[in-house]
C-alpha positions in Angstrom: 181.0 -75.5 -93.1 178.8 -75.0 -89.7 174.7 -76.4 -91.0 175.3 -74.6 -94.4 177.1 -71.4 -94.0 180.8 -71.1 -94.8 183.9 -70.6 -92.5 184.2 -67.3 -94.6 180.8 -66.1 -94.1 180.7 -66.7 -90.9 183.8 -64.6 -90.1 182.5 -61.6 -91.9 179.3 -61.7 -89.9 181.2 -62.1 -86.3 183.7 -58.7 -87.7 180.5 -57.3 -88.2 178.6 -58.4 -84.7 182.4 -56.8 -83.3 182.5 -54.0 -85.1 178.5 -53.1 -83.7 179.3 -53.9 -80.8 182.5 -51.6 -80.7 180.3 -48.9 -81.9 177.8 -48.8 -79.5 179.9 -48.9 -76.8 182.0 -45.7 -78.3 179.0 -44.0 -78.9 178.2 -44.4 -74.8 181.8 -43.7 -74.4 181.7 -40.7 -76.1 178.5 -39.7 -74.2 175.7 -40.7 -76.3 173.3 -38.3 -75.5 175.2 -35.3 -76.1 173.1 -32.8 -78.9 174.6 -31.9 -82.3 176.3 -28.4 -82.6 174.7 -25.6 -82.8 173.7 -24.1 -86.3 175.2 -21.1 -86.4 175.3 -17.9 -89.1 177.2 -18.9 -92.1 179.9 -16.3 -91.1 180.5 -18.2 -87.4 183.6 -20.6 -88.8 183.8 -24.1 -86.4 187.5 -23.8 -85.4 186.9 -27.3 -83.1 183.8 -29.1 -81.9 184.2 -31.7 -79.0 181.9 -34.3 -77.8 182.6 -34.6 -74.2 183.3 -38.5 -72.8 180.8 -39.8 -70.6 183.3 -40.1 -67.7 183.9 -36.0 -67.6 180.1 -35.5 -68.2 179.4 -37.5 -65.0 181.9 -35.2 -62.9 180.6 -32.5 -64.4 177.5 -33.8 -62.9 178.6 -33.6 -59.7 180.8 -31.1 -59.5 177.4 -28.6 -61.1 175.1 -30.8 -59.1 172.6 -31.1 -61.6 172.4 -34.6 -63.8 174.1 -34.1 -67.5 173.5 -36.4 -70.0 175.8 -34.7 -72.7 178.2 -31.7 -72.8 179.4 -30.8 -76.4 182.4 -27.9 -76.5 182.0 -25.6 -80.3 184.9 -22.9 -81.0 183.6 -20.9 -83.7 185.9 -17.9 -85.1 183.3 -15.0 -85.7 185.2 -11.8 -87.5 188.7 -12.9 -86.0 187.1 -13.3 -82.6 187.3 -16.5 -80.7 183.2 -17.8 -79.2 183.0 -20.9 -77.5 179.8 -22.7 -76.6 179.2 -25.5 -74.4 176.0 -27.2 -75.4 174.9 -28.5 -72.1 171.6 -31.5 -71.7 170.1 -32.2 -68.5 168.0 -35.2 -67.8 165.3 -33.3 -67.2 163.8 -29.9 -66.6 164.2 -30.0 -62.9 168.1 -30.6 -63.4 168.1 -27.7 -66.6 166.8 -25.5 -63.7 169.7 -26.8 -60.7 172.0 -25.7 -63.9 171.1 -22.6 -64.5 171.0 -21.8 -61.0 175.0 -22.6 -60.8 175.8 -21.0 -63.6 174.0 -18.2 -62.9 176.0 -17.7 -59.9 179.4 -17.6 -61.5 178.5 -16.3 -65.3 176.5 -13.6 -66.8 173.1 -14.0 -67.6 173.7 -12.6 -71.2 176.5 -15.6 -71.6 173.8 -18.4 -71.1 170.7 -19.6 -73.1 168.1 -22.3 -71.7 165.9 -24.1 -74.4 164.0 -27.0 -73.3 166.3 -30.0 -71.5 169.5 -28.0 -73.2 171.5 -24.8 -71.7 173.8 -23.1 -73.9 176.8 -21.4 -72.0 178.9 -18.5 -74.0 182.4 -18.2 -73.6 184.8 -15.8 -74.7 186.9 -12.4 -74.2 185.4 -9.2 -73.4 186.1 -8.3 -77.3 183.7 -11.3 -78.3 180.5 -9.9 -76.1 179.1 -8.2 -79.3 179.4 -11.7 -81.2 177.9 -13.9 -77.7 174.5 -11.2 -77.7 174.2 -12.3 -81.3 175.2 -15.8 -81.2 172.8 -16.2 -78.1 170.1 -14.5 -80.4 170.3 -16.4 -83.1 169.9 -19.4 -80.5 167.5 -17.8 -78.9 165.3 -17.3 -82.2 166.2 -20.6 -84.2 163.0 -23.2 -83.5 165.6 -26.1 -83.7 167.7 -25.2 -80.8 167.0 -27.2 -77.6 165.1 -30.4 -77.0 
């Protein structure tokens, strides 16, 4: 017994102090800052959602020259098509706007959504346009999109 609390105690609370600790560091890992999914119509099935690590996110970063703080990948299945969206947060409005300006220059304006600190980039096959203009409406119109 250490001043009144038992060997046994004592273990529990260190696996818990550990397992905190562990936690918090996967949640950096992981990229802690990257924003939830996007809420999508109920026909939009998720087919894979992927929090990109914190390692990519900073060559991302440089590679788009803009600061990231988070990059979340969504594959939805809408009516047998395949609609992936990258779910993109800048540190600030400044970067949002260095983004856009890259991706502007190698994607289609109808494939990408801004909303506060966040950009929204579309992806998919020429047969999935019809299902990106409404995805990127639905976005575009939902108050809880974006920072």
């Amino acid at each position: 017994m250490i001043r009144g609390i038992g060997m046994d105690r004592l273990a529990a609370w260190m696996r818990a102090v550990c397992l905190c600790g562990v936690f918090l560091y996967s949640a950096d890992a992981l990229g802690g800052d990257t924003p939830p999914a996007p809420e999508m119509p109920a026909h939009w099935k998720v087919i894979s959602d992927f929090q990109v690590p914190s390692a990519q996110v900073d060559a991302m970063s440089r590679k788009l020259g803009a600061e990231l703080t988070g990059v979340r990948n969504s594959v939805y299945d809408v009516n047998g098509k395949r609609v992936q969206i990258n779910v993109i947060a800048a540190s600030d409005a400044g970067m949002v706007e260095k983004l856009m300006t890259h991706l502007r220059s190698i994607k289609a304006e109808d494939a990408l959504l801004k909303k506060g600190e966040i950009v929204y980039e579309f992806v998919g096959q020429n047969d999935a346009f019809p299902s990106i203009l409404e995805g990127r409406r639905h976005l575009d119109a939902s108050p809880a999109a974006g920072k």
